[in-house]
PDB file of N, H, CA, C and O in Angstrom:
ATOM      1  N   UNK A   1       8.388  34.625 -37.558  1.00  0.00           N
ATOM      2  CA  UNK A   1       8.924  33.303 -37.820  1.00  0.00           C
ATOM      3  C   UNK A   1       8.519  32.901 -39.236  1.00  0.00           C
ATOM      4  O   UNK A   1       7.400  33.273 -39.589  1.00  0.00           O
ATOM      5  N   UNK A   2       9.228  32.224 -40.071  1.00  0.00           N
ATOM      6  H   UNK A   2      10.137  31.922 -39.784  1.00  0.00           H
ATOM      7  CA  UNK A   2       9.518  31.864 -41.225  1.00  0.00           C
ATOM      8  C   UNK A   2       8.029  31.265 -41.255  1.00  0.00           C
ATOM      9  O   UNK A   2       7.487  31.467 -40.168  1.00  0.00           O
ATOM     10  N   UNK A   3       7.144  30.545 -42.225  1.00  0.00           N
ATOM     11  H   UNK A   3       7.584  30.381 -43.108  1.00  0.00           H
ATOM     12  CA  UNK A   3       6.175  29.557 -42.290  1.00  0.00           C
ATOM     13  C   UNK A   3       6.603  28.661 -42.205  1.00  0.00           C
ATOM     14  O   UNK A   3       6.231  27.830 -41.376  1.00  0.00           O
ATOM     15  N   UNK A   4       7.744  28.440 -43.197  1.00  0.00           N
ATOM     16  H   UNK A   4       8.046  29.114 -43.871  1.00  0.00           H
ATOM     17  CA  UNK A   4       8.169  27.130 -43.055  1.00  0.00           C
ATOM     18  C   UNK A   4       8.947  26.452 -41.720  1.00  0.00           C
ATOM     19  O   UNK A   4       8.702  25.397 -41.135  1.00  0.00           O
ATOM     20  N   UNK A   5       9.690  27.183 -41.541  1.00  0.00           N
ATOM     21  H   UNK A   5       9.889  28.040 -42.017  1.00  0.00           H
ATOM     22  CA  UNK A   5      10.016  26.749 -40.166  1.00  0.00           C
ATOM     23  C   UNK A   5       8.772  26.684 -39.052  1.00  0.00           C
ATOM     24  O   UNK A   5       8.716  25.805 -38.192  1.00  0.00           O
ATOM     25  N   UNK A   6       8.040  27.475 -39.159  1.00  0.00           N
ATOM     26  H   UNK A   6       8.085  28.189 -39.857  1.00  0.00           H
ATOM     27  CA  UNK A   6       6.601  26.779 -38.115  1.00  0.00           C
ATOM     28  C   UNK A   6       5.920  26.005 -38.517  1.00  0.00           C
ATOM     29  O   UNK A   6       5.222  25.413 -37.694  1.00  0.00           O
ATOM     30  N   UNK A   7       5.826  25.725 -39.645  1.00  0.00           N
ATOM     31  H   UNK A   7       6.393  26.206 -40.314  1.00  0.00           H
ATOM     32  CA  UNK A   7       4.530  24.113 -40.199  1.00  0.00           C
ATOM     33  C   UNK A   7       6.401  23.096 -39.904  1.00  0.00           C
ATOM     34  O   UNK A   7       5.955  22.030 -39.482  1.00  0.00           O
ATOM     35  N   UNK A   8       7.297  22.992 -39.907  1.00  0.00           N
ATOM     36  H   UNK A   8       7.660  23.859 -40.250  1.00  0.00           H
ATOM     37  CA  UNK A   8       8.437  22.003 -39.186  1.00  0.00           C
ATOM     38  C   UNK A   8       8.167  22.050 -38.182  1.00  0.00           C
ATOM     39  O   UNK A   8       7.842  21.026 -37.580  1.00  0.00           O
ATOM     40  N   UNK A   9       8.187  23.064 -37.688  1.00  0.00           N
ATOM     41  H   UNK A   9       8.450  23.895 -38.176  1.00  0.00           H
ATOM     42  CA  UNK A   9       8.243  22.822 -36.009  1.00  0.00           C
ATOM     43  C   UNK A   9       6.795  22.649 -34.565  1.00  0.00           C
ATOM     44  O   UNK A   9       6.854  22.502 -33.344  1.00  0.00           O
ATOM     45  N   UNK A  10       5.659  22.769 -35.555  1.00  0.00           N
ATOM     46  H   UNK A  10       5.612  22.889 -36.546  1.00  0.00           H
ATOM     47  CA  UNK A  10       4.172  22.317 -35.113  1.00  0.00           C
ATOM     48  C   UNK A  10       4.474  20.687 -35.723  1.00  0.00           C
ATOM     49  O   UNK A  10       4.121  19.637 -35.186  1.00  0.00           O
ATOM     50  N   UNK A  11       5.048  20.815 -36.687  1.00  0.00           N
ATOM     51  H   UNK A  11       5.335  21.669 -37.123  1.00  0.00           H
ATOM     52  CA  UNK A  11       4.866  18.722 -36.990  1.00  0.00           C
ATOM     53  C   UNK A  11       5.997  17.751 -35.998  1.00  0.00           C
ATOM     54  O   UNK A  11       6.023  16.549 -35.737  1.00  0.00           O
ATOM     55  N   UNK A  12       6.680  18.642 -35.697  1.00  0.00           N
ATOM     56  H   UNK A  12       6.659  19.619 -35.909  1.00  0.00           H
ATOM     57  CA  UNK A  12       7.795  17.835 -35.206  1.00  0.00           C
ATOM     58  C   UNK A  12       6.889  17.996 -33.433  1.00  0.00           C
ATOM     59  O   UNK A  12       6.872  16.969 -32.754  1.00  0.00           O
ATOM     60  N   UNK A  13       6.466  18.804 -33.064  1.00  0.00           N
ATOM     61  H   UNK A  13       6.480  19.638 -33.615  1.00  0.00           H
ATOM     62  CA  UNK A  13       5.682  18.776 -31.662  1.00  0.00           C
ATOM     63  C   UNK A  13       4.547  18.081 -31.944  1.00  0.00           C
ATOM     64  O   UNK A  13       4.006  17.628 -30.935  1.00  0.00           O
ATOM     65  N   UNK A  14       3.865  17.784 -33.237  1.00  0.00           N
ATOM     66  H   UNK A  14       4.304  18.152 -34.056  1.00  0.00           H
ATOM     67  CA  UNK A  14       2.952  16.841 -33.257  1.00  0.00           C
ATOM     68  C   UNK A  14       3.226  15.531 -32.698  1.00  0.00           C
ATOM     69  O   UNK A  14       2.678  14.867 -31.818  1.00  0.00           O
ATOM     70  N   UNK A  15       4.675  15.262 -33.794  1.00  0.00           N
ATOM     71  H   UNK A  15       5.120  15.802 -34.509  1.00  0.00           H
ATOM     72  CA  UNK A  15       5.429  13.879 -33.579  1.00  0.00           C
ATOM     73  C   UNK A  15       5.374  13.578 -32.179  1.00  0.00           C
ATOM     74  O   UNK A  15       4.662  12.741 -31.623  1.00  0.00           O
ATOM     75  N   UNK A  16       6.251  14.398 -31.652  1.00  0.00           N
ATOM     76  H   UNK A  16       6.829  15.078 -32.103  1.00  0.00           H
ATOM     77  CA  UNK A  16       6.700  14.264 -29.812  1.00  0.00           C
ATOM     78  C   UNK A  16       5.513  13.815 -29.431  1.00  0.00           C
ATOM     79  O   UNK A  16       5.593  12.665 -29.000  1.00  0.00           O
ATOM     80  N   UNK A  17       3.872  14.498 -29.409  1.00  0.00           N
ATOM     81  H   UNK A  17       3.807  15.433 -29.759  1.00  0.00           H
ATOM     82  CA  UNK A  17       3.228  14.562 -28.474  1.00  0.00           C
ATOM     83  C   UNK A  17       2.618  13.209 -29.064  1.00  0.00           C
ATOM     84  O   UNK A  17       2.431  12.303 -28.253  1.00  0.00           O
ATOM     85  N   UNK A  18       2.268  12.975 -30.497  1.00  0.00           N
ATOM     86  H   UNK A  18       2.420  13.711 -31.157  1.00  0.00           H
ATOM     87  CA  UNK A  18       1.737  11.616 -30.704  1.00  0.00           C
ATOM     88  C   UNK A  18       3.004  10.363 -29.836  1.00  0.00           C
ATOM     89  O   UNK A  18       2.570   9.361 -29.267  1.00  0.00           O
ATOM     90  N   UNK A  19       4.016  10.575 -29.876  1.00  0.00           N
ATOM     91  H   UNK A  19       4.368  11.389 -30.338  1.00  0.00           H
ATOM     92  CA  UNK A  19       4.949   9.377 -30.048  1.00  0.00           C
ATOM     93  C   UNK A  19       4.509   9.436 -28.453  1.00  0.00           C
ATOM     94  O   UNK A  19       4.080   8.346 -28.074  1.00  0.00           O
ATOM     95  N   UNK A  20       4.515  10.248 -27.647  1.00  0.00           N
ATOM     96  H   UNK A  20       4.863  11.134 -27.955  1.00  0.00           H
ATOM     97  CA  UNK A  20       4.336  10.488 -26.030  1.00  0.00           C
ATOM     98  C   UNK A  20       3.004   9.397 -25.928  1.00  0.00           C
ATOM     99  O   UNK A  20       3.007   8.243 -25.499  1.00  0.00           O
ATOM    100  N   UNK A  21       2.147  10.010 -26.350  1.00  0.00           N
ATOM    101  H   UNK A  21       2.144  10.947 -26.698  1.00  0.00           H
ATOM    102  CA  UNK A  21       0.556   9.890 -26.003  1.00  0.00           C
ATOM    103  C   UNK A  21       0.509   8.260 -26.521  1.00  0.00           C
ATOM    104  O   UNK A  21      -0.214   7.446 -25.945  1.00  0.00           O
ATOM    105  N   UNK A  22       1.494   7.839 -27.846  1.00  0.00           N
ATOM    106  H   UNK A  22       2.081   8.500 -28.314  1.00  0.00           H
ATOM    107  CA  UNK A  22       1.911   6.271 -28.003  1.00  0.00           C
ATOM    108  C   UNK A  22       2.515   5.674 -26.660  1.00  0.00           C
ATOM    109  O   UNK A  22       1.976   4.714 -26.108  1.00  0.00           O
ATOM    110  N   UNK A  23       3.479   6.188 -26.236  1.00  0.00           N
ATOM    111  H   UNK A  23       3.917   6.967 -26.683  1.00  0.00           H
ATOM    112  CA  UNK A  23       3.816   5.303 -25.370  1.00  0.00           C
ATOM    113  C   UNK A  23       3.564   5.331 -24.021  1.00  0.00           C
ATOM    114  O   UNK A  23       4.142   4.470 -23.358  1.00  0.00           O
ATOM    115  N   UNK A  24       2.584   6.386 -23.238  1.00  0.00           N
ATOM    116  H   UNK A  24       2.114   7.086 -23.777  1.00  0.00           H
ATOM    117  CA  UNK A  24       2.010   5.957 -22.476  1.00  0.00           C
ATOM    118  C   UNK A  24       0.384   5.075 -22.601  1.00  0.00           C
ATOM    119  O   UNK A  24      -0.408   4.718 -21.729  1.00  0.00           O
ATOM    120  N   UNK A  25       0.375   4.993 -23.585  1.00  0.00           N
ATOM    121  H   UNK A  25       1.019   5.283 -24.293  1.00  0.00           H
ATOM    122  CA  UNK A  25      -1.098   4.072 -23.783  1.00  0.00           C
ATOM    123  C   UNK A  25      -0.667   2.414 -24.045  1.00  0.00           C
ATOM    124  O   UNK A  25      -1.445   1.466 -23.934  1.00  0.00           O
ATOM    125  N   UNK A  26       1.029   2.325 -24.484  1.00  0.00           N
ATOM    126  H   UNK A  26       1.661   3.094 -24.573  1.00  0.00           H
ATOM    127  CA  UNK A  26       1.234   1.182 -24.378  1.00  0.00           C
ATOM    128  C   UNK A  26       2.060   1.032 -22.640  1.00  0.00           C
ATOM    129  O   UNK A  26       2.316  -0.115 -22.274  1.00  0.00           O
ATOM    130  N   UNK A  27       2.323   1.886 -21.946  1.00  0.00           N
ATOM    131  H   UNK A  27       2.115   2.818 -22.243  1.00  0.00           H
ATOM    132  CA  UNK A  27       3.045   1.438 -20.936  1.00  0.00           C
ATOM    133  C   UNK A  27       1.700   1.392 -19.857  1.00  0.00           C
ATOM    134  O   UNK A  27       1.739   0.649 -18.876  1.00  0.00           O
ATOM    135  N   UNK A  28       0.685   2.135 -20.102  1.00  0.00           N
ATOM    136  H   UNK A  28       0.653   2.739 -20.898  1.00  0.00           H
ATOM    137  CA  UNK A  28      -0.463   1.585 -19.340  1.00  0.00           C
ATOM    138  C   UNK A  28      -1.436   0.602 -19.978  1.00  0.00           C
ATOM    139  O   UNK A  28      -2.615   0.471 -19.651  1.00  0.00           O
ATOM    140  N   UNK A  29      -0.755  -0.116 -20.989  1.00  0.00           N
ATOM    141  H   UNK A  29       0.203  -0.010 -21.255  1.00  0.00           H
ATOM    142  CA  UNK A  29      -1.602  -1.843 -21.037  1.00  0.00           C
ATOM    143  C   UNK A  29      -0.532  -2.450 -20.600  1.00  0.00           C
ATOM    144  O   UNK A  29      -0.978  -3.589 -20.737  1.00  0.00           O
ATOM    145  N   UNK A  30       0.458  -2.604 -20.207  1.00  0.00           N
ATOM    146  H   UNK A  30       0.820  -1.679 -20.095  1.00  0.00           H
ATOM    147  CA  UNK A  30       1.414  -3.231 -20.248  1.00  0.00           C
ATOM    148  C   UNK A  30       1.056  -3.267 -18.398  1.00  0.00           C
ATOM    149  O   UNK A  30       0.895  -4.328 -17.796  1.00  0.00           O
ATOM    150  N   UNK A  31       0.979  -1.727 -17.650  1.00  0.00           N
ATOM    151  H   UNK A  31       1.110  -0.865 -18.139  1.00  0.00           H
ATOM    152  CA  UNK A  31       0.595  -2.337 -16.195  1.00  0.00           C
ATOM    153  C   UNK A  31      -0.746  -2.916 -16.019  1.00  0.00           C
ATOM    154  O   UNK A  31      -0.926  -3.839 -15.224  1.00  0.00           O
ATOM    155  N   UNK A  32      -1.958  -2.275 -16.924  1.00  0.00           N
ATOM    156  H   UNK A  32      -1.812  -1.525 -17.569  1.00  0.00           H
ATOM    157  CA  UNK A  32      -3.119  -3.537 -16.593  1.00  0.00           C
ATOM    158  C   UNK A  32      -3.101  -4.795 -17.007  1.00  0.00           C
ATOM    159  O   UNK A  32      -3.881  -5.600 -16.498  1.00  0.00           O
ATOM    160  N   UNK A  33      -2.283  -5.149 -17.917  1.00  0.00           N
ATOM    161  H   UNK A  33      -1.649  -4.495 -18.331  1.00  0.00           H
ATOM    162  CA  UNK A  33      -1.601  -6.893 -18.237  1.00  0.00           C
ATOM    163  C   UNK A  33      -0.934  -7.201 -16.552  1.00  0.00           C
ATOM    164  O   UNK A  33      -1.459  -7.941 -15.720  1.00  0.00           O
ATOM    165  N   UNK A  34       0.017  -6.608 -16.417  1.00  0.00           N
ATOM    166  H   UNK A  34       0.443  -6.007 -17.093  1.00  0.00           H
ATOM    167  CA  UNK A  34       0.244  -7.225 -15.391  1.00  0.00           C
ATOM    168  C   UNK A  34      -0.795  -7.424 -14.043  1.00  0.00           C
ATOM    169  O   UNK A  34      -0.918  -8.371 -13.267  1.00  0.00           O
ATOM    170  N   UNK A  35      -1.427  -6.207 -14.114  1.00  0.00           N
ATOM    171  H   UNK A  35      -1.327  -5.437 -14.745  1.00  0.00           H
ATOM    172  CA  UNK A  35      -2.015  -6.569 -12.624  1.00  0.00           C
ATOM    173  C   UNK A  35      -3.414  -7.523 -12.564  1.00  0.00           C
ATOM    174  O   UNK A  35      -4.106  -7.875 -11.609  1.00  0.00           O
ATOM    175  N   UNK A  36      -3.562  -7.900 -14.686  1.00  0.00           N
ATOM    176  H   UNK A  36      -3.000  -7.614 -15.463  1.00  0.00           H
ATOM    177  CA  UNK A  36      -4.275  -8.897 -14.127  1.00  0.00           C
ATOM    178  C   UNK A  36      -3.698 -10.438 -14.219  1.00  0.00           C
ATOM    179  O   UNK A  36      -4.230 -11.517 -13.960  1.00  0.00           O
ATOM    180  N   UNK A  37      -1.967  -9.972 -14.848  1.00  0.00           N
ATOM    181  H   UNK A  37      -1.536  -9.095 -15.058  1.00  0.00           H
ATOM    182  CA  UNK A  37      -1.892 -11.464 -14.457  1.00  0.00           C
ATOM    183  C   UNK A  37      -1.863 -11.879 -12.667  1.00  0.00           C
ATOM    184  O   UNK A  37      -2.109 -12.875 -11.987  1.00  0.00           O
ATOM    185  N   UNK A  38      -1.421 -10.499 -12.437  1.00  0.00           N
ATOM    186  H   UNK A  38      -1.222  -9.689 -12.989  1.00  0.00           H
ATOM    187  CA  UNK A  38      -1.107 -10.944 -10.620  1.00  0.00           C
ATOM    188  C   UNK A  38      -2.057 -11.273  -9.958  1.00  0.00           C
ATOM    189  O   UNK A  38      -1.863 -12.054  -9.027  1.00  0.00           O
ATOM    190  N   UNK A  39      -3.684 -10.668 -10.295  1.00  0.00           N
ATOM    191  H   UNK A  39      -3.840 -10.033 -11.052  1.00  0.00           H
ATOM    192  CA  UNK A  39      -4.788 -11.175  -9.692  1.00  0.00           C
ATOM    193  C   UNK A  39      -5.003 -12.657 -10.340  1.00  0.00           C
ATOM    194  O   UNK A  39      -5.780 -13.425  -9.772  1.00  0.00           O
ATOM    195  N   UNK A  40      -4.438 -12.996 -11.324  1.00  0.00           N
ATOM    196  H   UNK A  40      -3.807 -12.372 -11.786  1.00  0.00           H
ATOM    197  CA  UNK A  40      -5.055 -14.369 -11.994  1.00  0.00           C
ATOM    198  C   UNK A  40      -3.804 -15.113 -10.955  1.00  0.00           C
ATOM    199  O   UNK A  40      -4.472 -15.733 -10.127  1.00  0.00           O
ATOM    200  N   UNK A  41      -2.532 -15.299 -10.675  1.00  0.00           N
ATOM    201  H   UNK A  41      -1.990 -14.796 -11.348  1.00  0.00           H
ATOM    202  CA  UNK A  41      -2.144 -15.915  -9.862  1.00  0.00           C
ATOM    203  C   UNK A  41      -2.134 -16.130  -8.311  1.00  0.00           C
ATOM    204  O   UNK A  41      -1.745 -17.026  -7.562  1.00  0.00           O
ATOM    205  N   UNK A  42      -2.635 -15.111  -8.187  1.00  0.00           N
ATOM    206  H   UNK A  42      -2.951 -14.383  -8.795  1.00  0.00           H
ATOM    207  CA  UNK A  42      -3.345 -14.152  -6.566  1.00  0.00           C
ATOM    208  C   UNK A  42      -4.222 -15.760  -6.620  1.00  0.00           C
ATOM    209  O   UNK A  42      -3.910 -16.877  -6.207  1.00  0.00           O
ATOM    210  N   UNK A  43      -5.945 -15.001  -7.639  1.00  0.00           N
ATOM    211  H   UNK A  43      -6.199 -14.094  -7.974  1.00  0.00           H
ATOM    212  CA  UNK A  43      -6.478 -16.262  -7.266  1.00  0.00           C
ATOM    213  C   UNK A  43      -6.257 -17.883  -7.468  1.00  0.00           C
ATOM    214  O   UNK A  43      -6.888 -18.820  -6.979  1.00  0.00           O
ATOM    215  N   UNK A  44      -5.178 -17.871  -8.327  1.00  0.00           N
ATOM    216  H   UNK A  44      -4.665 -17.110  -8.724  1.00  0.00           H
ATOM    217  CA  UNK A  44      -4.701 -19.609  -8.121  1.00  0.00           C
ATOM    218  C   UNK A  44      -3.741 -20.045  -7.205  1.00  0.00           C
ATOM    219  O   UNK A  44      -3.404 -21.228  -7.165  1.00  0.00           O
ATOM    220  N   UNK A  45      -3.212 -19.087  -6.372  1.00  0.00           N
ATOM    221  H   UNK A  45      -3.487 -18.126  -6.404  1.00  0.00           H
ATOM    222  CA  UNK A  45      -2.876 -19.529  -5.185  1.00  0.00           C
ATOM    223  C   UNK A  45      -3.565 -20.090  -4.396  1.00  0.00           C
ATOM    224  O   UNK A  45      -3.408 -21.213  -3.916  1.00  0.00           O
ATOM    225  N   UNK A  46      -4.970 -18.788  -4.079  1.00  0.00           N
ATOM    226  H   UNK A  46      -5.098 -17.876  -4.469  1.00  0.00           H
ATOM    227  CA  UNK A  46      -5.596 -19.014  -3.338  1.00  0.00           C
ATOM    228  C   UNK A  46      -6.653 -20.514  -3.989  1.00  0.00           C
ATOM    229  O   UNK A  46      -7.016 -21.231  -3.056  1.00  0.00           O
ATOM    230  N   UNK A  47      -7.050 -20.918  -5.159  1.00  0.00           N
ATOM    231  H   UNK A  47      -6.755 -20.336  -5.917  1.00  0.00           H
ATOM    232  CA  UNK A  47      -7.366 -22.246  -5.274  1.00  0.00           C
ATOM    233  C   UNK A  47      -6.439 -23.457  -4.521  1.00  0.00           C
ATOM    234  O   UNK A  47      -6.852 -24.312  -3.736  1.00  0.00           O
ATOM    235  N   UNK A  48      -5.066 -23.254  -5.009  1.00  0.00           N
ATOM    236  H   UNK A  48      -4.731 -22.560  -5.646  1.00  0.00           H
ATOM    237  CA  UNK A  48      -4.327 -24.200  -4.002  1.00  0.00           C
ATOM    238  C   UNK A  48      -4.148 -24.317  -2.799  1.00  0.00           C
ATOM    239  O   UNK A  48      -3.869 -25.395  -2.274  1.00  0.00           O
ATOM    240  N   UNK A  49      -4.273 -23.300  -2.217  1.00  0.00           N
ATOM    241  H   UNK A  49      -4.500 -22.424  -2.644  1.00  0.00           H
ATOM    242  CA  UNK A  49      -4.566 -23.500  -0.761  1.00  0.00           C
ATOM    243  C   UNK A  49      -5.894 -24.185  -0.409  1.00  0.00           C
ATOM    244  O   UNK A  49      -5.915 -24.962   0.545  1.00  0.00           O
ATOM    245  N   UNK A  50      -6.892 -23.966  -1.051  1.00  0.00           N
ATOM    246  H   UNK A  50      -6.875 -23.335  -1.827  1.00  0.00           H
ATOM    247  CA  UNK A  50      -8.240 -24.586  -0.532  1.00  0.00           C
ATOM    248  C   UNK A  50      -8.149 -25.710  -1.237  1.00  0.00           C
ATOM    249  O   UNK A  50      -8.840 -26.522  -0.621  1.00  0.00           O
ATOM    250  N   UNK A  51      -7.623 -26.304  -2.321  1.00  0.00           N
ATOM    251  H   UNK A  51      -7.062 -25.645  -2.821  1.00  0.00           H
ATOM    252  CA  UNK A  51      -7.598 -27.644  -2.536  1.00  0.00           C
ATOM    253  C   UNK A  51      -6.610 -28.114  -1.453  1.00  0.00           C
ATOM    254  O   UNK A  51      -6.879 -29.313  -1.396  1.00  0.00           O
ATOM    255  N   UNK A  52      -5.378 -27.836  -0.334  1.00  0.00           N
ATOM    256  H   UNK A  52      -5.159 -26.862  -0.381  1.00  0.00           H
ATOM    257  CA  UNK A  52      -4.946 -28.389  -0.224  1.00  0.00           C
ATOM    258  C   UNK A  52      -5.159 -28.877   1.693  1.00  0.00           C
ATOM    259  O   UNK A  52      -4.716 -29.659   2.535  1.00  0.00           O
ATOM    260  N   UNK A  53      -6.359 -27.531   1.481  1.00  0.00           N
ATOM    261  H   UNK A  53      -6.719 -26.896   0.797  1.00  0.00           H
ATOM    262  CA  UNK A  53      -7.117 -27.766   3.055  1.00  0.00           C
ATOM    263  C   UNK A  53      -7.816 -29.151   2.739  1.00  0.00           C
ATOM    264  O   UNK A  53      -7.704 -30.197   3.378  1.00  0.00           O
ATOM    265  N   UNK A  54      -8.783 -28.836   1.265  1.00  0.00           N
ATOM    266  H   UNK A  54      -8.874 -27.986   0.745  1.00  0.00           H
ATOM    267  CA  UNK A  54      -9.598 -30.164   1.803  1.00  0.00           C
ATOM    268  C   UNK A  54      -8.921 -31.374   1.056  1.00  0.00           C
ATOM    269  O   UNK A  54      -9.658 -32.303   0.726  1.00  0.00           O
ATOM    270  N   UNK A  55      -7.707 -31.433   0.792  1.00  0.00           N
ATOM    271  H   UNK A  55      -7.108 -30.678   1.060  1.00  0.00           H
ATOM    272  CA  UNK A  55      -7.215 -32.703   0.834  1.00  0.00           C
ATOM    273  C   UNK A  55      -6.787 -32.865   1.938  1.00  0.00           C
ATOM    274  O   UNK A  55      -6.408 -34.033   2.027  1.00  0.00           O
ATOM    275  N   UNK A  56      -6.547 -32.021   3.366  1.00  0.00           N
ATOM    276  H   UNK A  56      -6.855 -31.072   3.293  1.00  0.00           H
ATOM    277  CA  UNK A  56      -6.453 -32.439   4.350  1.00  0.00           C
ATOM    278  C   UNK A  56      -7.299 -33.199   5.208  1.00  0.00           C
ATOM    279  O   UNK A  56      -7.317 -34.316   5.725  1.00  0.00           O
ATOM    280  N   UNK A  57      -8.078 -32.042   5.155  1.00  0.00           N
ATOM    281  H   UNK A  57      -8.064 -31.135   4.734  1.00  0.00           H
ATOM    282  CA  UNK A  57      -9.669 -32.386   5.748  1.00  0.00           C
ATOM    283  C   UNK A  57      -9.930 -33.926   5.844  1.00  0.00           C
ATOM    284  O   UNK A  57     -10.107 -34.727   6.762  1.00  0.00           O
ATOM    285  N   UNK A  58      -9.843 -34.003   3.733  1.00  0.00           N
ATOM    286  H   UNK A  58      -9.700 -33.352   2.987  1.00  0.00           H
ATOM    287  CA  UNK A  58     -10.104 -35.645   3.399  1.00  0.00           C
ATOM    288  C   UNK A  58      -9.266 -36.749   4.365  1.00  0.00           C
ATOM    289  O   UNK A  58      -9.838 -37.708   4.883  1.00  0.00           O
ATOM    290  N   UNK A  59      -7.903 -36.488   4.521  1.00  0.00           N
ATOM    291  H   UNK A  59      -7.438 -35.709   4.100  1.00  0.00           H
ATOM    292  CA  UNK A  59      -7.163 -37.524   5.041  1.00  0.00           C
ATOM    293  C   UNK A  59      -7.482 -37.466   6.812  1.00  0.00           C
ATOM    294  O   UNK A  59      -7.424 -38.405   7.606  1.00  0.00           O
ATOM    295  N   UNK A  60      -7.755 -36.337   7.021  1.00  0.00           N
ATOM    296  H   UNK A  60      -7.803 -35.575   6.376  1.00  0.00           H
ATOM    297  CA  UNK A  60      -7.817 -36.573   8.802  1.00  0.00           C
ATOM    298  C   UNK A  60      -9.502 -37.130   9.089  1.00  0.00           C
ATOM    299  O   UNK A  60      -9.880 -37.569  10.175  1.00  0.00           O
ATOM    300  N   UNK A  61     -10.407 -36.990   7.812  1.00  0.00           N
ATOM    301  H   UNK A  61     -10.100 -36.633   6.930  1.00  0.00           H
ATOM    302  CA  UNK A  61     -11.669 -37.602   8.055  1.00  0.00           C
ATOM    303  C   UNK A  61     -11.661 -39.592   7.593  1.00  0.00           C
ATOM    304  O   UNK A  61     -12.331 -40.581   7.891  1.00  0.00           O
ATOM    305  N   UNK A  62     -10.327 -39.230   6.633  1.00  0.00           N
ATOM    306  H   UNK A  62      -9.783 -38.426   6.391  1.00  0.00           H
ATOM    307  CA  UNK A  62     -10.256 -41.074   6.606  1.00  0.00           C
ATOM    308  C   UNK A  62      -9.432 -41.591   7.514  1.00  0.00           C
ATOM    309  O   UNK A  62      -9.443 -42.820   7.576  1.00  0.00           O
ATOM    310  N   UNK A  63      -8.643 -40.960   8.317  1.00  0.00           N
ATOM    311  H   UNK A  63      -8.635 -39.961   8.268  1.00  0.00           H
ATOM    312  CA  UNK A  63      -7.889 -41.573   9.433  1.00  0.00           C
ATOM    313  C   UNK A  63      -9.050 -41.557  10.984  1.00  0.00           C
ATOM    314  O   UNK A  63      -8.966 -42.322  11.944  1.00  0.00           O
ATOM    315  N   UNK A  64     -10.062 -40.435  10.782  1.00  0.00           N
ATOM    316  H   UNK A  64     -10.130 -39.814  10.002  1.00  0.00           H
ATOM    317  CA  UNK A  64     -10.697 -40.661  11.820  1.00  0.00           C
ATOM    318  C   UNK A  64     -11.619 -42.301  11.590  1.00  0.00           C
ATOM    319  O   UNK A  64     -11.672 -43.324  12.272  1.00  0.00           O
ATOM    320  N   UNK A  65     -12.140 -41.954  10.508  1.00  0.00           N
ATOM    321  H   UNK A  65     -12.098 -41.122   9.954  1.00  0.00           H
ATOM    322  CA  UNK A  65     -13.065 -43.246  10.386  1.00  0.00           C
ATOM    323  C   UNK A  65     -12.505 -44.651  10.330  1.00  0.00           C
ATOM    324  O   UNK A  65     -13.236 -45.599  10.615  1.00  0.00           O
ATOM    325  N   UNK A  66     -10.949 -44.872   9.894  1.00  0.00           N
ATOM    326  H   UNK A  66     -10.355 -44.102   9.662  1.00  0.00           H
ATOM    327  CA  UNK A  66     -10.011 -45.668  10.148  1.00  0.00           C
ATOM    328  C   UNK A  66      -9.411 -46.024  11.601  1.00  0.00           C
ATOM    329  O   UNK A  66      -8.886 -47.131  11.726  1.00  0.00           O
ATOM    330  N   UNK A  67      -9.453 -45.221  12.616  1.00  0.00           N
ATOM    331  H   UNK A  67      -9.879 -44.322  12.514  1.00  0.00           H
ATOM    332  CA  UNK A  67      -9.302 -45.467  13.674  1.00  0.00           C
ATOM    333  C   UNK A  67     -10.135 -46.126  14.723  1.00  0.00           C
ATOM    334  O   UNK A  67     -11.330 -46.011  14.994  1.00  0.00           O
ATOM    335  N   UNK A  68      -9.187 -46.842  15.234  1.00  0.00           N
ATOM    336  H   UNK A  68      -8.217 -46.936  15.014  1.00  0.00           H
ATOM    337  CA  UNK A  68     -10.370 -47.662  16.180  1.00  0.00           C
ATOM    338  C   UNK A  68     -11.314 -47.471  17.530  1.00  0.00           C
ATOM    339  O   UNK A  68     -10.955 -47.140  18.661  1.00  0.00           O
ATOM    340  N   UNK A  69     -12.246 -47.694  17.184  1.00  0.00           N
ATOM    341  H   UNK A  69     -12.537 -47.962  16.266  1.00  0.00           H
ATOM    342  CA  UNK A  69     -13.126 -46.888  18.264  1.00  0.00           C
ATOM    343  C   UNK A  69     -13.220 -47.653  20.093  1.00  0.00           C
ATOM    344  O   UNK A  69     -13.877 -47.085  20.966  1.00  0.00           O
TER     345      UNK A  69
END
């Protein structure tokens, strides 16, 4: 094989394997972005649910103490 045609064709498999090895290092930040936005909304669900127990809580403990004994 020619030289020149093998120092082309080792750079051009350089290219491939850098441009590869680029875009799976951005397509795996791209899924740990997501999975921590999903745990960051995971847990603010779960905040709203427990704020919305004990705003219950609150109202069935002021209707108890409001009620007549």
């Amino acid at each position: 094989m020619d030289p020149v045609l093998w120092f082309v064709w080792v750079a051009l498999l350089a290219v491939v394997v850098g441009g590869t090895a680029t875009v799976v290092d951005t397509v795996l930040k791209h899924r740990r972005r997501v999975a921590e936005i999903r745990a960051d909304v995971a847990r603010r669900d779960v905040h709203d649910r427990l704020d919305a127990v004990d705003a219950r809580i609150e109202r069935l403990e002021r209707a108890s103490d409001a009620a007549p004994r």
